[in-house]
C-alpha positions as CSV (number, residue, x, y, z in Angstrom):
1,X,-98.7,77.1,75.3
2,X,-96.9,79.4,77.7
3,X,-93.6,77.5,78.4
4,X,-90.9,75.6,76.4
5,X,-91.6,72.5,78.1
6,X,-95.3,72.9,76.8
7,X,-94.0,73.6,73.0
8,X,-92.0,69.8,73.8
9,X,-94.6,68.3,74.8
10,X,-97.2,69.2,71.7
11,X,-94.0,68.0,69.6
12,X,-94.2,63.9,71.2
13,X,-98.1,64.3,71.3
14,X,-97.7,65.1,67.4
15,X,-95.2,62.3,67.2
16,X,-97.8,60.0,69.1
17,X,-100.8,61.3,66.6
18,X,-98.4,60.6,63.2
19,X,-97.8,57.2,64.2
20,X,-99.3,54.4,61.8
21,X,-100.6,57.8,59.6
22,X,-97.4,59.7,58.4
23,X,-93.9,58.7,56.1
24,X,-90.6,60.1,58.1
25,X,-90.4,63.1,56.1
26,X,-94.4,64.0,56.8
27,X,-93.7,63.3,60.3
28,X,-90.7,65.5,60.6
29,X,-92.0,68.3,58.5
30,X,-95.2,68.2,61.5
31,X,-92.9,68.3,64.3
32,X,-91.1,71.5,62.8
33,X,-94.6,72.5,62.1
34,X,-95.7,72.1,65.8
35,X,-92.8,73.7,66.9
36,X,-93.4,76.8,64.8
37,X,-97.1,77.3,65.8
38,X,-95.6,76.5,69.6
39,X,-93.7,79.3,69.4
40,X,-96.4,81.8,67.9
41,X,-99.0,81.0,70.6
42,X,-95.9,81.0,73.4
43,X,-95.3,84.3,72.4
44,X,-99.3,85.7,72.4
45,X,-100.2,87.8,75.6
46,X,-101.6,85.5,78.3
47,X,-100.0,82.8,76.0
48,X,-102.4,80.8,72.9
49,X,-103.9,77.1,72.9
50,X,-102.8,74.3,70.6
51,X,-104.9,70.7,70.0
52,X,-103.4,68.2,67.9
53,X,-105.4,65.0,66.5
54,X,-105.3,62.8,63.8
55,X,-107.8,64.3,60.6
56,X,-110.8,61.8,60.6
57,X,-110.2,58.8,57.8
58,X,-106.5,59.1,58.2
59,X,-105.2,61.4,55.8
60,X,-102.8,63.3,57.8
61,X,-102.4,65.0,61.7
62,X,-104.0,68.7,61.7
63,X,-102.8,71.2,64.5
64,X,-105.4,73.6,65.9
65,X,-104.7,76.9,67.4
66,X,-105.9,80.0,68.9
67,X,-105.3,83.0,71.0
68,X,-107.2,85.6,73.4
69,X,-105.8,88.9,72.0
70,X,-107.5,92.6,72.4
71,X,-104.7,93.8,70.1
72,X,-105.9,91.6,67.4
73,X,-106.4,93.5,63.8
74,X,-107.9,91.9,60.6
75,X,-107.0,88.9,59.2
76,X,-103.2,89.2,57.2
77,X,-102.2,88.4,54.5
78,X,-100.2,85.5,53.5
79,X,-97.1,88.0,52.6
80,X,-98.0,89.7,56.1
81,X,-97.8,86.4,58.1
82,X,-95.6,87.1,61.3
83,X,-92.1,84.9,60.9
84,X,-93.5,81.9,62.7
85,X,-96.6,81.6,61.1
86,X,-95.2,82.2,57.6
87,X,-92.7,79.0,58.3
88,X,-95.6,77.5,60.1
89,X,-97.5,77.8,56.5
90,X,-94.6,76.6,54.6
91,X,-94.5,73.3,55.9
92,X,-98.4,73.0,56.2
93,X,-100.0,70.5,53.2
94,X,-103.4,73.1,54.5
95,X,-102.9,76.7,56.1
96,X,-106.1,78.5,57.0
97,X,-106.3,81.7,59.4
98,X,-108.8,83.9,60.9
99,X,-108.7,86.7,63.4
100,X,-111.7,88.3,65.1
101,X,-111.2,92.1,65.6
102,X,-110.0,92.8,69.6
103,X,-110.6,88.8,70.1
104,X,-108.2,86.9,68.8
105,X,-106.7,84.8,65.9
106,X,-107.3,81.0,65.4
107,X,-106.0,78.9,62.8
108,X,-105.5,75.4,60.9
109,X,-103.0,73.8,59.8
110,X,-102.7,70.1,58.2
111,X,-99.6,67.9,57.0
112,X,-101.2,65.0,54.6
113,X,-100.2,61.3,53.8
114,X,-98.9,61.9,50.0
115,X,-101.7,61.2,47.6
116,X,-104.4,62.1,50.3
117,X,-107.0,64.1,50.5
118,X,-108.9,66.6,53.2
119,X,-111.3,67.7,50.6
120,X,-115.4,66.1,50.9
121,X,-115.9,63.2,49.2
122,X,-117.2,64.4,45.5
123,X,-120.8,64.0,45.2
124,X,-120.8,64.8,49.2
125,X,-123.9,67.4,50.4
126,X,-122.3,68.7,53.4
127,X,-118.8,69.8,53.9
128,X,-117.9,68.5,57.1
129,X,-115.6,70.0,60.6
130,X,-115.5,69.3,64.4
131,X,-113.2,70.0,67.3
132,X,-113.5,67.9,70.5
133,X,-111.9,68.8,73.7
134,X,-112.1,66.0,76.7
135,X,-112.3,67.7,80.1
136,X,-109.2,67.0,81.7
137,X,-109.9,66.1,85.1
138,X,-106.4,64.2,86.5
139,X,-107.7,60.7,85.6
140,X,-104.9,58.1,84.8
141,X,-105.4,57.0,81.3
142,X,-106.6,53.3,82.6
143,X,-109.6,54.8,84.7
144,X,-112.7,54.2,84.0
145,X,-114.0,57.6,84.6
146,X,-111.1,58.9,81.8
147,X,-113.8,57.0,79.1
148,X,-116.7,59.4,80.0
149,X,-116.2,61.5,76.5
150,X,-118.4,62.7,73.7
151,X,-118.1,61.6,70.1
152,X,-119.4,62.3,66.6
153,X,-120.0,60.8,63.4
154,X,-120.7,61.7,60.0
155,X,-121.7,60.0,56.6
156,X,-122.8,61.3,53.3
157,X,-124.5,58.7,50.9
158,X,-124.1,59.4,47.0
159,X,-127.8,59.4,46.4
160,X,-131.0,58.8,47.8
161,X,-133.1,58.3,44.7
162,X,-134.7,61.1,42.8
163,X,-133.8,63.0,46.1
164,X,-130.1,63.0,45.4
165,X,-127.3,63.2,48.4
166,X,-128.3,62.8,51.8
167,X,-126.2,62.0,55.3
168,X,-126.4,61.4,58.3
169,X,-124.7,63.0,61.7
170,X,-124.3,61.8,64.9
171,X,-123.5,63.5,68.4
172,X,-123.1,61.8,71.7
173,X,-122.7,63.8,75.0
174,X,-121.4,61.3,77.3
175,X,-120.5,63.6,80.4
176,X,-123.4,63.2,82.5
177,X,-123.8,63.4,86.7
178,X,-123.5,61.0,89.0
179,X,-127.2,61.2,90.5
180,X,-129.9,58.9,90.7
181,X,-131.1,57.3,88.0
182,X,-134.1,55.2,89.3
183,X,-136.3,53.3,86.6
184,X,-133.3,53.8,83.6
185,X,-132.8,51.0,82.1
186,X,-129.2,49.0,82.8
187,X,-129.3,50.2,86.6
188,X,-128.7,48.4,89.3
189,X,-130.6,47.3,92.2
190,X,-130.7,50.6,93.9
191,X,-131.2,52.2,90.6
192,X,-128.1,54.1,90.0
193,X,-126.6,53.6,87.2
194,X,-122.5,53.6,86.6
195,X,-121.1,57.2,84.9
196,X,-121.3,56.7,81.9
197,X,-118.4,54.5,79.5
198,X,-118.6,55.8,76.2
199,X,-115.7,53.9,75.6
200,X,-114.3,53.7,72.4
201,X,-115.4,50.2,71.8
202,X,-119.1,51.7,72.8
203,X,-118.7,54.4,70.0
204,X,-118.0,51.7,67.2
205,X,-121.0,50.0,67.7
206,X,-123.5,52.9,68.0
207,X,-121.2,54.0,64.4
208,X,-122.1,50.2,62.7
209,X,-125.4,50.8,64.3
210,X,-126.6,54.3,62.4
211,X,-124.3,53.6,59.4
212,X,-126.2,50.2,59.1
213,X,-129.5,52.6,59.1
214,X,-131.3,52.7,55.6
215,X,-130.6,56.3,53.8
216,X,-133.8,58.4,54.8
217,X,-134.7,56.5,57.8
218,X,-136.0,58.9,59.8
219,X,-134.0,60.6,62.7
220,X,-136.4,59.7,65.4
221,X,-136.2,55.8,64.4
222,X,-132.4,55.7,64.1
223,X,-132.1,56.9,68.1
224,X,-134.8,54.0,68.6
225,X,-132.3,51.8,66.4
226,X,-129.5,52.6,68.9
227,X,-131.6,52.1,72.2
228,X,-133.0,48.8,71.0
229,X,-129.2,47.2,69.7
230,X,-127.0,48.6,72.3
231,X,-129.8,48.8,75.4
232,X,-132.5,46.1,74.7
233,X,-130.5,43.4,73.1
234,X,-127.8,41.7,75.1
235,X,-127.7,38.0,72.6
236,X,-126.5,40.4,70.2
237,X,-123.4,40.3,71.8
238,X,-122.2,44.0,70.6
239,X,-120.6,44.5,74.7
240,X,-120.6,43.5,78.2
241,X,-124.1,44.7,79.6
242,X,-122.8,46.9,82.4
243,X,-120.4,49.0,79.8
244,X,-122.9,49.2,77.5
245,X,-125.9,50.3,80.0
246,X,-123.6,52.8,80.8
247,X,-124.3,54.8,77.4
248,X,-127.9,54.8,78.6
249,X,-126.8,57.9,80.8
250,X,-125.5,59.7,77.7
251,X,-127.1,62.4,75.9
252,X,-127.9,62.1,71.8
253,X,-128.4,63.6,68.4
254,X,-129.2,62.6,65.5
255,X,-129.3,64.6,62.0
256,X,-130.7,63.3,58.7
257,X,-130.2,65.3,55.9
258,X,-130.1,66.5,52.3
259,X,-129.9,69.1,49.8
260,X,-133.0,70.4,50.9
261,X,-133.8,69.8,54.3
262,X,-132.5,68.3,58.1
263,X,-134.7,65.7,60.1
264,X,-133.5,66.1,63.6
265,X,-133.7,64.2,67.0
266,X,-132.0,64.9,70.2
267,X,-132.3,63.7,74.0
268,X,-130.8,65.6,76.2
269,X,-127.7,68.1,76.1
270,X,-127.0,68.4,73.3
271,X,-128.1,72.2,71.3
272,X,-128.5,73.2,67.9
273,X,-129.2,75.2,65.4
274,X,-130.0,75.9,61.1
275,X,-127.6,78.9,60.4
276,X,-128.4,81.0,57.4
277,X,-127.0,84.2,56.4
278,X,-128.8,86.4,59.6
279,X,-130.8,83.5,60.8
280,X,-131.3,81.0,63.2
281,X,-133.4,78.4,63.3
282,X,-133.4,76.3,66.9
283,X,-133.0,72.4,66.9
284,X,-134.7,71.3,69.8
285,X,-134.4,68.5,72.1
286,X,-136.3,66.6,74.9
287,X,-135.2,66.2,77.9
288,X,-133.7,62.1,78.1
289,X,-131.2,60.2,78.1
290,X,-130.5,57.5,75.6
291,X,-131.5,54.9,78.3
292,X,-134.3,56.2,79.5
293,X,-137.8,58.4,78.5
294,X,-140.2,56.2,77.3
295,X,-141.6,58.3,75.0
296,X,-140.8,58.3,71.4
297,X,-138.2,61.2,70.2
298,X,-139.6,64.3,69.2
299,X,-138.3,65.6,65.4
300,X,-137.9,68.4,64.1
301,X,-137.8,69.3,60.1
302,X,-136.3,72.4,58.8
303,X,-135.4,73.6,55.3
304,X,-131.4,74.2,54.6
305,X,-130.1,75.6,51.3
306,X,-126.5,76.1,49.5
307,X,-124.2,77.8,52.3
308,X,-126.7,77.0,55.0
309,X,-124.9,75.7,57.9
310,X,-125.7,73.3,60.9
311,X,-124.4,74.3,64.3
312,X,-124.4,71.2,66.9
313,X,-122.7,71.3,70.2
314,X,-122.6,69.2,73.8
315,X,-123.0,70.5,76.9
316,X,-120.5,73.3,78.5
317,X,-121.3,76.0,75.5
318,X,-123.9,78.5,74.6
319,X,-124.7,80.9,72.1
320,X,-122.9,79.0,69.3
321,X,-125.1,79.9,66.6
322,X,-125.2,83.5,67.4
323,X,-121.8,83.4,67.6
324,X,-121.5,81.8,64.2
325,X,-123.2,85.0,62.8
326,X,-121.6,87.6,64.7
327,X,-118.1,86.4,64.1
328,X,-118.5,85.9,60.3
329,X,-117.5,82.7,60.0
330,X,-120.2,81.7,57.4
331,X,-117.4,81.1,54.7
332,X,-115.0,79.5,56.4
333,X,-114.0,75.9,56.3
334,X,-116.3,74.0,59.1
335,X,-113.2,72.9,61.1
336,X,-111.9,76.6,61.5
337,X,-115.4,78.1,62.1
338,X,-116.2,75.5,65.3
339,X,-112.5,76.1,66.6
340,X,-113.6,79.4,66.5
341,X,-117.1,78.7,68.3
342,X,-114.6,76.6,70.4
343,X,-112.3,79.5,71.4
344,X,-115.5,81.9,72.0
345,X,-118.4,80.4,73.0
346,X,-117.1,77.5,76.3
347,X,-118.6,78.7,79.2
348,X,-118.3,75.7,81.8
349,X,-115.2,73.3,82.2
350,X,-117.0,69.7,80.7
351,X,-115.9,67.6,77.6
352,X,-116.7,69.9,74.4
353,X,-118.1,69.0,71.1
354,X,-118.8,71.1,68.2
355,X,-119.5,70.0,64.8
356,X,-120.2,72.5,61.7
357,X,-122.0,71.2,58.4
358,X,-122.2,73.8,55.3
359,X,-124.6,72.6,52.8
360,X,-122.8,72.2,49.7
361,X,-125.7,71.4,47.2
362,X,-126.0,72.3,43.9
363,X,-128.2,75.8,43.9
364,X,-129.7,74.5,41.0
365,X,-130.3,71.0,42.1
């Protein structure tokens, strides 16, 4: 946001994102809202960033913001907002800020349907918040190589038995390289293998696939579930075979959890971490690709507890974890902490996904 034209045109993407989701009045109130938070970041030194995008499940548009500034001081208070954030929080539904020290200040704000909700389901073990930036590389919204995205999905379960809540996550890195792909399964003749379509329409079925996954199903046996329904069995007639070999390319995790504990699985990009108070427990992955790597998964189980936190994150950033710890974002709300990561931790240009989960368990459970 560095320009007027910029502030105009986060006011029609807004206008695009309430469509089908907000009333009139909700949809004005986000377009003042937009231009307030336009403003602010216009007016930040070396200008701020703004991402609008419908909250997941439909209950409103949320704007995203941050800015690079050394000047930055402590977090203010809500009666020592500057003018166009205290408007800016006036017409939000949810208004959350937090500045970094000589970093920078990032912040979230949400205009709802009336009668909805942003809150976790009741009875849900993990509080739940992602940002996900597309690389922007000048393809036309029709091209193929536009649909080369990542993706994630999340579901809590009321109850697994005596064990009580569990969920389940999903990550997909679907920005790989263009270079040879002998022996994966899907390729062609030569053995190279399309970039990869994770297409929406892609996304939905690997969604029905791990949703239709019993609760506690082991991590390592859902990725096998999505290799065998989307790669090995064409008469199920989820896609045509070339768009769906081209997820085979794409890197994946999967998270089980619970109160108590994470079963994890990844193949390839995709990074990770348990984040307690002032530690860090890795998530490992092996190197694959959903399409290809014979052998089985490998899993990894780790103990989580109330206010634990699970750091997960494509390729193009680093050090997320640490940087969960060093900023102190341990108690703040998962969507504002990864914007955060988001704003700090990007260290190539590539399509970004980070999703947070705090473990909000019953410490007595």
């Amino acid at each position: 946001m560095a320009s007027d034209s910029d502030i105009a045109t986060a006011r029609r993407i807004a206008a695009e994102r309430a469509g089908g989701v907000l009333g009139v009045a909700e949809t004005a109130r986000l377009d003042e809202l937009v231009a307030a938070l336009g403003g602010h970041a216009m007016n930040q030194p070396g200008g701020g960033t703004l991402l609008i995008g419908r909250v997941r499940g439909g209950a409103g548009v949320e704007c995203l913001a941050y800015d690079r500034s050394p000047a930055t001081g402590s977090t203010p208070a809500d009666d020592a907002l500057p003018l166009a954030l205290s408007a800016a929080r006036g017409l939000a539904d949810r208004f959350l800020i937090h500045a970094t020290p000589g970093i920078g200040t990032a912040l979230l704000a949400r205009v709802l349907r009336p009668g909805a909700s942003d809150l976790p389901p009741e009875g849900a073990v993990a509080q739940v918040g992602a940002v996900m930036v597309a690389r922007d590389d000048g393809a036309a919204p029709d091209d193929p190589a536009s649909a080369r995205i990542d993706s994630w999905f999340v579901r809590c379960d009321a109850a697994r038995g005596p064990e009580g809540p569990c969920g389940i996550a999903l990550l997909i890195d679907g920005d790989v390289g263009n270079e040879d792909n002998s022996g994966i399964d899907g390729g062609d003749a030569e053995g190279i293998l399309p970039p990869s379509a994770v297409t929406p329409a892609v996304i939905r079925q690997v969604e029905a696939v791990v949703a239709a996954t019993v609760p506690g199903l082991p991590a390592p046996m859902v990725v096998n579930a999505i290799r065998r329904d989307l790669l090995g069995r064409p008469e199920l007639g989820l896609a045509p075979d070339r768009e769906v070999a081209g997820l085979g390319r794409s890197a994946i995790a999967v998270l089980r959890f619970d109160g108590a504990a994470v079963d994890y699985t990844a193949l390839g990009t995709v990074a990770g971490a348990v984040v307690r108070r002032q530690e860090i427990l890795s998530l490992g992955a092996r190197w694959a690709m959903v399409g290809f790597n014979p052998l089985a998964p490998a899993a990894v189980h780790l103990l989580w507890g109330p206010g634990d936190h699970v750091v997960l994150y494509s390729g193009g950033c680093s050090r997320l974890p640490a940087l969960f710890i060093n900023r102190g974002l341990r108690d703040l709300d998962p969507t504002l902490a990864a914007l955060v990561l988001l704003r700090d931790g990007v260290v190539r240009d590539d399509d970004h996904t980070i999703l947070v989960l705090r473990n909000r368990s019953n410490p007595a459970a």
